[in-house]
Biotite code that builds the C-alpha atoms (Angstrom):
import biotite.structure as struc

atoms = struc.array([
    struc.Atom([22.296, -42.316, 23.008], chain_id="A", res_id=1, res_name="UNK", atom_name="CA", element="C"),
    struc.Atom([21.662, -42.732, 19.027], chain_id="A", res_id=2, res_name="UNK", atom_name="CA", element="C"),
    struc.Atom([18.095, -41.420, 19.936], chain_id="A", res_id=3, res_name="UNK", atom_name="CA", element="C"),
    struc.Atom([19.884, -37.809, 21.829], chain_id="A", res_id=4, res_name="UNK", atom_name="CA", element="C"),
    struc.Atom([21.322, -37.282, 18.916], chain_id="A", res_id=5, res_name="UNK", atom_name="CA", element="C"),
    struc.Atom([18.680, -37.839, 16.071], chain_id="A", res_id=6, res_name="UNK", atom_name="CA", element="C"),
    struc.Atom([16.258, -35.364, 18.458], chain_id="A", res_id=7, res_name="UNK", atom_name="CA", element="C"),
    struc.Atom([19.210, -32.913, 18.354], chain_id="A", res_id=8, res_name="UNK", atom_name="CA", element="C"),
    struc.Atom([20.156, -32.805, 14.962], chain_id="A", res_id=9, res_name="UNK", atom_name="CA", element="C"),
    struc.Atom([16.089, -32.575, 14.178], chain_id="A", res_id=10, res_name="UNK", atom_name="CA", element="C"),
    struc.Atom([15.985, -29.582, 16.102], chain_id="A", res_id=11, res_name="UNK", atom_name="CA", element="C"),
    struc.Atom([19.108, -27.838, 14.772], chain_id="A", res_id=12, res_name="UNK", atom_name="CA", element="C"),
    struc.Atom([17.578, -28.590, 10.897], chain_id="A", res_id=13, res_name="UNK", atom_name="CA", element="C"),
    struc.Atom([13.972, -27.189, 12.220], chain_id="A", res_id=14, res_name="UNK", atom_name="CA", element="C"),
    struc.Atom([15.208, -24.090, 14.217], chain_id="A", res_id=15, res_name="UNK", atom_name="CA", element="C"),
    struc.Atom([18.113, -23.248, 11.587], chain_id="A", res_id=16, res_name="UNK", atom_name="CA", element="C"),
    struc.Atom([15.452, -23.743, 8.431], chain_id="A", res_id=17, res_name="UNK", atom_name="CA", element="C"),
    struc.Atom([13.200, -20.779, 9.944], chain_id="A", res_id=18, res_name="UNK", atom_name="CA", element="C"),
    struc.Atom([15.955, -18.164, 8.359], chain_id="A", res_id=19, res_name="UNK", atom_name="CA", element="C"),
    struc.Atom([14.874, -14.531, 8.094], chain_id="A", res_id=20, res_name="UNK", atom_name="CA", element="C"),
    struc.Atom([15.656, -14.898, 4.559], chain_id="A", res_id=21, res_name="UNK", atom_name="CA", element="C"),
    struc.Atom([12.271, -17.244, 4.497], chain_id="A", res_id=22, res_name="UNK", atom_name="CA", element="C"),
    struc.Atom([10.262, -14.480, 6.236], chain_id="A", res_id=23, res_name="UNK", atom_name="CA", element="C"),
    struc.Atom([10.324, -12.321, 3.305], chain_id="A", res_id=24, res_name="UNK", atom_name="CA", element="C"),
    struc.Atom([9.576, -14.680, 1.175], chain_id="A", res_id=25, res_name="UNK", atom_name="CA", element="C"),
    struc.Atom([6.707, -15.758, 3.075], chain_id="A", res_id=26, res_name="UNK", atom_name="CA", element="C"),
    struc.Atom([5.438, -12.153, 3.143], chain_id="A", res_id=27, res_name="UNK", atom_name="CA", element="C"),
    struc.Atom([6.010, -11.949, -0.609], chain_id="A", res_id=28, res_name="UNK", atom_name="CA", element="C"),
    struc.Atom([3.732, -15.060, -1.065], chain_id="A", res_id=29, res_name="UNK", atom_name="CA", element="C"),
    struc.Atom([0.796, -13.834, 1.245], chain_id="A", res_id=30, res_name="UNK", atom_name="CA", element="C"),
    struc.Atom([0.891, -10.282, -0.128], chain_id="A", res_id=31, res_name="UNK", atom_name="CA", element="C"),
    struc.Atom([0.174, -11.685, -3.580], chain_id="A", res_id=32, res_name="UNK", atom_name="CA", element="C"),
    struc.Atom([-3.337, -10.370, -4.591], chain_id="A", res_id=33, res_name="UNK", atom_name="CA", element="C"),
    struc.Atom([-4.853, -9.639, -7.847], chain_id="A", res_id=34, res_name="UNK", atom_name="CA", element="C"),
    struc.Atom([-5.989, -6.072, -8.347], chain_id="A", res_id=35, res_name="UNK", atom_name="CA", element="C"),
    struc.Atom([-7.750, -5.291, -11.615], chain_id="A", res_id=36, res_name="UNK", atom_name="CA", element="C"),
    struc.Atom([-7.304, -1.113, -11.972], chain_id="A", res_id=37, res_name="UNK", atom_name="CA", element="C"),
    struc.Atom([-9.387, 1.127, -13.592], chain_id="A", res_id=38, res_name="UNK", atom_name="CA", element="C"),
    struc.Atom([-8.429, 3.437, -15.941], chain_id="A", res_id=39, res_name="UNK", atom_name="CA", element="C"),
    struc.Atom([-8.660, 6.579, -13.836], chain_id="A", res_id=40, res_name="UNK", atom_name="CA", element="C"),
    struc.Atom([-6.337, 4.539, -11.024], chain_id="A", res_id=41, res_name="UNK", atom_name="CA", element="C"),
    struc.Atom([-3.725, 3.688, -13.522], chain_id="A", res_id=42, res_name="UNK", atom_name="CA", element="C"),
    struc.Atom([-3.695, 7.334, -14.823], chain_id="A", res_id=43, res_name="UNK", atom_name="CA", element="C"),
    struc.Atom([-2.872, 8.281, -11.029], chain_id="A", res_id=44, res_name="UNK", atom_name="CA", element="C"),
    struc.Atom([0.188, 5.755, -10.970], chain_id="A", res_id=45, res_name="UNK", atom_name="CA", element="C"),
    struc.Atom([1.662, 7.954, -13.977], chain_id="A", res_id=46, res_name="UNK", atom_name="CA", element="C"),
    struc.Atom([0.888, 11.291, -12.550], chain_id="A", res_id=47, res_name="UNK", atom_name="CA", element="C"),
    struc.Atom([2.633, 10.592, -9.376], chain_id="A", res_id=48, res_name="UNK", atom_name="CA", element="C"),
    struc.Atom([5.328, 9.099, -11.053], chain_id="A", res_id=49, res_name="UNK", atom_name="CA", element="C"),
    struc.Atom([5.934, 11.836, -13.282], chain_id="A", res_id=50, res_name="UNK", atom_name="CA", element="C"),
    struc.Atom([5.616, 14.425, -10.771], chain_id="A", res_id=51, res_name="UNK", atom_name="CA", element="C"),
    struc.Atom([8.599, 12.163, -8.264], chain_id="A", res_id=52, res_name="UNK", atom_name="CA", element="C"),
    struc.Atom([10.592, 11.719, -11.232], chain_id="A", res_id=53, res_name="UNK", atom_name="CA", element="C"),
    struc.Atom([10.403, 15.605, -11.807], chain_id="A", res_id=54, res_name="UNK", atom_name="CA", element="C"),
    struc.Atom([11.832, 16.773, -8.715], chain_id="A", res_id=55, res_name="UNK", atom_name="CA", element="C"),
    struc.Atom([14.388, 14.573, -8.760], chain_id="A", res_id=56, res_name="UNK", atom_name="CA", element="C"),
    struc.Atom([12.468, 11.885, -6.585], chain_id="A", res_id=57, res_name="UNK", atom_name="CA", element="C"),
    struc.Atom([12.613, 7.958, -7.373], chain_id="A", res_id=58, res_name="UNK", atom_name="CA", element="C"),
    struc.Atom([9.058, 6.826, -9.029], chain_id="A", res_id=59, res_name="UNK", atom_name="CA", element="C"),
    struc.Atom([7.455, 4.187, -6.507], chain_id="A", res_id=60, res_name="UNK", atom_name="CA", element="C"),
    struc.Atom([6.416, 0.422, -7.678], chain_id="A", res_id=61, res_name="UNK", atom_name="CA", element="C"),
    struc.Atom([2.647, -0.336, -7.449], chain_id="A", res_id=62, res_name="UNK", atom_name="CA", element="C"),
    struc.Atom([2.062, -3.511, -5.325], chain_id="A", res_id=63, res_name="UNK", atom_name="CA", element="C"),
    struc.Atom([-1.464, -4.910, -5.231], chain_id="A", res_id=64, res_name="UNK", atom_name="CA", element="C"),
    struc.Atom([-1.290, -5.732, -1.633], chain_id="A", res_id=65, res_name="UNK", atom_name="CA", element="C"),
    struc.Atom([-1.124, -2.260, -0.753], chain_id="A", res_id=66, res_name="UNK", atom_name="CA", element="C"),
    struc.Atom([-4.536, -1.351, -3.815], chain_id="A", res_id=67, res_name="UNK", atom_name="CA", element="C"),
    struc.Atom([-5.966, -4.077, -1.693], chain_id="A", res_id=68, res_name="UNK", atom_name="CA", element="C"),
    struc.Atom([-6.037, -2.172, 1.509], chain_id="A", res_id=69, res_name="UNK", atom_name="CA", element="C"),
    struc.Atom([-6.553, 1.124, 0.342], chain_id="A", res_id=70, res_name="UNK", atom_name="CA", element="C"),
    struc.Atom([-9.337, -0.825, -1.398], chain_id="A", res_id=71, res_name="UNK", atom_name="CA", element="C"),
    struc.Atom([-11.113, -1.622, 1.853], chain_id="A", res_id=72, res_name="UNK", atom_name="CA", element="C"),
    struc.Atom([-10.941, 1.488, 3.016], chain_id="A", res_id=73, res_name="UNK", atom_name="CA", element="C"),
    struc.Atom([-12.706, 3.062, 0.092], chain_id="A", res_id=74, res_name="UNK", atom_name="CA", element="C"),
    struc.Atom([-14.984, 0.963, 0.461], chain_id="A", res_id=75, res_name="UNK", atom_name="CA", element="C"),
    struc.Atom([-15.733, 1.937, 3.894], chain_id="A", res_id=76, res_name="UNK", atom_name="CA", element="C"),
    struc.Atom([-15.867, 5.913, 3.358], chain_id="A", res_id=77, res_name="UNK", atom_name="CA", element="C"),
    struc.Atom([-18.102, 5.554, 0.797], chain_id="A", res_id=78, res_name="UNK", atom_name="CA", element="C"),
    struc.Atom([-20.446, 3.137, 3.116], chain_id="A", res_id=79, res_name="UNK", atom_name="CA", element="C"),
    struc.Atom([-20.056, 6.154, 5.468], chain_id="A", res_id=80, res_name="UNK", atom_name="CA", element="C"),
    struc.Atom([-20.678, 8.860, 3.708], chain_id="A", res_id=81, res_name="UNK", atom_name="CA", element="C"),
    struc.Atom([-17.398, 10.702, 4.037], chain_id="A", res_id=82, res_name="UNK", atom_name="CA", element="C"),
    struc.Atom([-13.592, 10.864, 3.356], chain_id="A", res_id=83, res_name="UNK", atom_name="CA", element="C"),
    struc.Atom([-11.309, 10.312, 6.804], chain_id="A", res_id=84, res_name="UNK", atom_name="CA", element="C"),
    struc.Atom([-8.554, 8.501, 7.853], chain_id="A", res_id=85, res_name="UNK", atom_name="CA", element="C"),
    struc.Atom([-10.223, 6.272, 10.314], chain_id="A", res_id=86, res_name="UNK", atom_name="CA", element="C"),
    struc.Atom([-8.806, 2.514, 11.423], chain_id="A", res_id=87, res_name="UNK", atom_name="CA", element="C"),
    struc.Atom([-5.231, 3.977, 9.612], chain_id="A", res_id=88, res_name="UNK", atom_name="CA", element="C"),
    struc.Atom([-3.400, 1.716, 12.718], chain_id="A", res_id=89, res_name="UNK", atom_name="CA", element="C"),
    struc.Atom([-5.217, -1.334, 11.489], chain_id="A", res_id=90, res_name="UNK", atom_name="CA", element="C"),
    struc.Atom([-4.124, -0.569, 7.859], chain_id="A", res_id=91, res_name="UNK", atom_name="CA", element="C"),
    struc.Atom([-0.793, -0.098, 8.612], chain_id="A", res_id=92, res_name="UNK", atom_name="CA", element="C"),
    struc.Atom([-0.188, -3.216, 10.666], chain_id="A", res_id=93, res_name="UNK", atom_name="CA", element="C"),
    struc.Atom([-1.973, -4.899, 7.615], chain_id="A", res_id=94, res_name="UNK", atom_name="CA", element="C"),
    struc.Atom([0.682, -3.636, 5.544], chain_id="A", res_id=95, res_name="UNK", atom_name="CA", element="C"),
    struc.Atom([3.635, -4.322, 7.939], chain_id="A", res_id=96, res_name="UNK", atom_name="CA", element="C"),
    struc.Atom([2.788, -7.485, 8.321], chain_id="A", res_id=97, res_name="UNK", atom_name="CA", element="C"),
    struc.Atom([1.236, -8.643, 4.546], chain_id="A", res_id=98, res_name="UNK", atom_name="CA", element="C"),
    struc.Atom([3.580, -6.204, 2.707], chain_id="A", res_id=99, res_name="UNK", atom_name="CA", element="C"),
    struc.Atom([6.852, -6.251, 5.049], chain_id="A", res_id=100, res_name="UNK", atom_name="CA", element="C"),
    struc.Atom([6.338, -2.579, 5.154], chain_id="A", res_id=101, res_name="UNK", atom_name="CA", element="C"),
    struc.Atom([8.912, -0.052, 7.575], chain_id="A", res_id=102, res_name="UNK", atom_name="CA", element="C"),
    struc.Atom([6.771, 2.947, 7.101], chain_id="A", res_id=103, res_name="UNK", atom_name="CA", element="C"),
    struc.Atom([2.532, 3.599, 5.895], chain_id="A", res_id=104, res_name="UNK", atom_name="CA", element="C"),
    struc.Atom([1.612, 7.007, 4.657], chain_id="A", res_id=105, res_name="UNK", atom_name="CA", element="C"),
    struc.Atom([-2.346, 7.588, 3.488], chain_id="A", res_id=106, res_name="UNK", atom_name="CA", element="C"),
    struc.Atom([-3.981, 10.204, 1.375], chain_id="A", res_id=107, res_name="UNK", atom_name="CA", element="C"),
    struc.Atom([-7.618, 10.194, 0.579], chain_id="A", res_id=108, res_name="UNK", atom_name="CA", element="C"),
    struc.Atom([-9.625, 12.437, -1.540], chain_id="A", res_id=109, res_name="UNK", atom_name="CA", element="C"),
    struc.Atom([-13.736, 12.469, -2.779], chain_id="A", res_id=110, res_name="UNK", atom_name="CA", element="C"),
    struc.Atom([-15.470, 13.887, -5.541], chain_id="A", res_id=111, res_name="UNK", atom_name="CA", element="C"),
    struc.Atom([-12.631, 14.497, -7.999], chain_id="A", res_id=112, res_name="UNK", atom_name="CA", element="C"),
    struc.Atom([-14.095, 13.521, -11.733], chain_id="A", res_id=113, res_name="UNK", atom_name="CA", element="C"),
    struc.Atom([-10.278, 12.721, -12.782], chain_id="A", res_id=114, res_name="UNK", atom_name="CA", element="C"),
    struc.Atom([-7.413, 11.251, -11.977], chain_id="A", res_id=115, res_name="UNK", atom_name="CA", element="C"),
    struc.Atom([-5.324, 15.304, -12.747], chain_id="A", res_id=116, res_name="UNK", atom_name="CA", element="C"),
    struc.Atom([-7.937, 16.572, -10.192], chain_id="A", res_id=117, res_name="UNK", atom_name="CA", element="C"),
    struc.Atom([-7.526, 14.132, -7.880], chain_id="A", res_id=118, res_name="UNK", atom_name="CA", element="C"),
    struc.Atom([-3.908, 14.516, -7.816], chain_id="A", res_id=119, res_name="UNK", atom_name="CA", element="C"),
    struc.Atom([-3.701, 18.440, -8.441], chain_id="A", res_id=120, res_name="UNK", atom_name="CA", element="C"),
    struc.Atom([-5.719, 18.360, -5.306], chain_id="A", res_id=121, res_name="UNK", atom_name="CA", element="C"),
    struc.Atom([-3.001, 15.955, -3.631], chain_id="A", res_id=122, res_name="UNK", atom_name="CA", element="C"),
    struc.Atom([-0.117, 18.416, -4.860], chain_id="A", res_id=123, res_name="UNK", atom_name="CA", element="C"),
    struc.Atom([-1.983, 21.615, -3.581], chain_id="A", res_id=124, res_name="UNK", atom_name="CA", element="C"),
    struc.Atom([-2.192, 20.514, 0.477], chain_id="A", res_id=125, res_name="UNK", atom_name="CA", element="C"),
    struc.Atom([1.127, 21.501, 1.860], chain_id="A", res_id=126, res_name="UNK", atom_name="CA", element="C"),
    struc.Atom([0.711, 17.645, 3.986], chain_id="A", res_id=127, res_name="UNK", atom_name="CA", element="C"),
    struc.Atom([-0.979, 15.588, 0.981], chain_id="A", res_id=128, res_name="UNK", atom_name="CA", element="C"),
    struc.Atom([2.200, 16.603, -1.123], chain_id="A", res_id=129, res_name="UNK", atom_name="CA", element="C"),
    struc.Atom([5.115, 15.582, 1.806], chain_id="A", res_id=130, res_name="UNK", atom_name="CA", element="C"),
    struc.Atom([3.715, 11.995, 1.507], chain_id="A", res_id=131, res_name="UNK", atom_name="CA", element="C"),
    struc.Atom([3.815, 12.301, -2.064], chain_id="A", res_id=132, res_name="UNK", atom_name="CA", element="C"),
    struc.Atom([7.432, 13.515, -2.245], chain_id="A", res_id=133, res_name="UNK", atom_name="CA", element="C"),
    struc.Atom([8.824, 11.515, 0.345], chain_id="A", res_id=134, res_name="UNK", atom_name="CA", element="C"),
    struc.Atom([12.073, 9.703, -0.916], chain_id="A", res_id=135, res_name="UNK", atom_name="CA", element="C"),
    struc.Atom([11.558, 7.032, 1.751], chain_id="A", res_id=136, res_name="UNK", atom_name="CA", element="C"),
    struc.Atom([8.347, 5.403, 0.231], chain_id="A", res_id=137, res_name="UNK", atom_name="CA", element="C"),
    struc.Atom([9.080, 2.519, -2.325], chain_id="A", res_id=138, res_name="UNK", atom_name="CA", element="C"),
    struc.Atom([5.777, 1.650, -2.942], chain_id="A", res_id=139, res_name="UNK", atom_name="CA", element="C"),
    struc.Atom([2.364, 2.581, -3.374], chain_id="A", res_id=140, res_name="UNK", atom_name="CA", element="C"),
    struc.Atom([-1.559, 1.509, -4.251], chain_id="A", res_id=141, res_name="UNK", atom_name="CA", element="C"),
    struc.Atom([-4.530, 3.168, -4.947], chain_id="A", res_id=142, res_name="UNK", atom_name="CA", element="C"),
    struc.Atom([-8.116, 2.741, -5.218], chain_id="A", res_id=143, res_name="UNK", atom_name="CA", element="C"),
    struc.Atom([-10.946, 4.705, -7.010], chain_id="A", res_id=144, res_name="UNK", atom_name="CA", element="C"),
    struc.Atom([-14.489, 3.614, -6.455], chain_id="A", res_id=145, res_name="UNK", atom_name="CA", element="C"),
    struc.Atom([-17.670, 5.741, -7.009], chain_id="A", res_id=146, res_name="UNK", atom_name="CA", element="C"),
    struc.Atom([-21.089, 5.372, -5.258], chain_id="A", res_id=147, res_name="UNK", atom_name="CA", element="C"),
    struc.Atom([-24.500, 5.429, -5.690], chain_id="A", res_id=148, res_name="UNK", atom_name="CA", element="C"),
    struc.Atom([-24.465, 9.479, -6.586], chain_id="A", res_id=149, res_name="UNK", atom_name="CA", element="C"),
    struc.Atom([-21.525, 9.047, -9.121], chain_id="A", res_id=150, res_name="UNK", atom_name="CA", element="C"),
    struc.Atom([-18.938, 10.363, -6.836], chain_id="A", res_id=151, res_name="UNK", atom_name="CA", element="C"),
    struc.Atom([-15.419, 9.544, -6.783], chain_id="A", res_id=152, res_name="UNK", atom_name="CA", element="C"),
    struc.Atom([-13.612, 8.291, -3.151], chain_id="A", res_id=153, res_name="UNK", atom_name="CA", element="C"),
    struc.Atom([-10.054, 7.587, -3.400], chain_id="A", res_id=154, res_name="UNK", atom_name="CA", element="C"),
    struc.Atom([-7.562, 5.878, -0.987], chain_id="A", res_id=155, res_name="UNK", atom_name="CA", element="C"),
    struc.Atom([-4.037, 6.653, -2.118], chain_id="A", res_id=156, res_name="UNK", atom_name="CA", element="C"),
    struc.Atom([-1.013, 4.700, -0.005], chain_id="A", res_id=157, res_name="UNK", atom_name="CA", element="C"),
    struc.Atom([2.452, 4.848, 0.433], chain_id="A", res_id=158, res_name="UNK", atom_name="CA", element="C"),
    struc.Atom([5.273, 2.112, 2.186], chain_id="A", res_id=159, res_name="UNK", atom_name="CA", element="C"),
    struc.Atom([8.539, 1.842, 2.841], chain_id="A", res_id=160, res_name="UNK", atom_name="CA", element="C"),
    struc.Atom([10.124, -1.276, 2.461], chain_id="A", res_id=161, res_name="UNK", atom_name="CA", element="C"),
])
């Protein structure tokens, strides 16, 4: 009988210590990366910052989880050749899963010298700009990497949380 009710009361402490409350923590703790940025990446932080905050728009928190991915993909295009969007669907699980994220938006853009280029170009696409001004997004990363011709790829994201 004694032994019913150790088993029981083991089970109650285990099921009842897996709280939601510990799942975002646990995300929290995974999503933790370190992301040195360059100069040109941090400059693109500001300007879309700025620009939010001028419209009337909340400015989004970086989160290195999020440079991370966008990272990857950079990293990729460049390997390739070319700018594109491909594998988004793996990104964005990475990012609802690592980064507890409700909602993934991507921009990408090549061959931009500066970070004002790069986003000018963002702000003058009609589609580029939505993601850009959407009040949802809380977050964002970014990556700038160059290849072996000097050329600029960038991965910009956006979450929800």
């Amino acid at each position: 009988m004694k032994f019913k009710l150790v088993y029981f009361v083991l089970v109650g402490i285990l099921l009842t210590s897996c709280s939601k409350e510990d799942d975002g923590i646990y995300f929290d703790e995974i999503a933790e990366v370190e992301v040195e940025y360059s100069a040109i990446e941090l400059e693109i932080f500001d300007l879309i910052n700025e620009y939010r905050e001028s419209i009337g728009v909340k400015p989004l928190e970086a989160l290195n989880i999020i440079s991370s991915v966008a990272e990857s993909h950079t990293e990729y295009m460049i390997e390739v050749g070319q700018i594109n969007h491909d594998f988004f669907a793996e990104r964005q699980e990475n990012l609802v899963k690592k980064a507890n994220a409700k909602a993934v938006g991507e921009n990408v853009a090549y061959g931009y010298s500066t970070a004002r280029g790069a986003v000018n170009g963002w702000l003058n696409s009609d589609a580029h700009r939505r993601l850009i001004e959407k009040p949802q997004y809380t977050h964002f990363g970014i990556s700038t990497e160059q290849d072996s011709k000097g050329r600029n790829f960038f991965t910009q994201m956006f979450i929800e949380r």
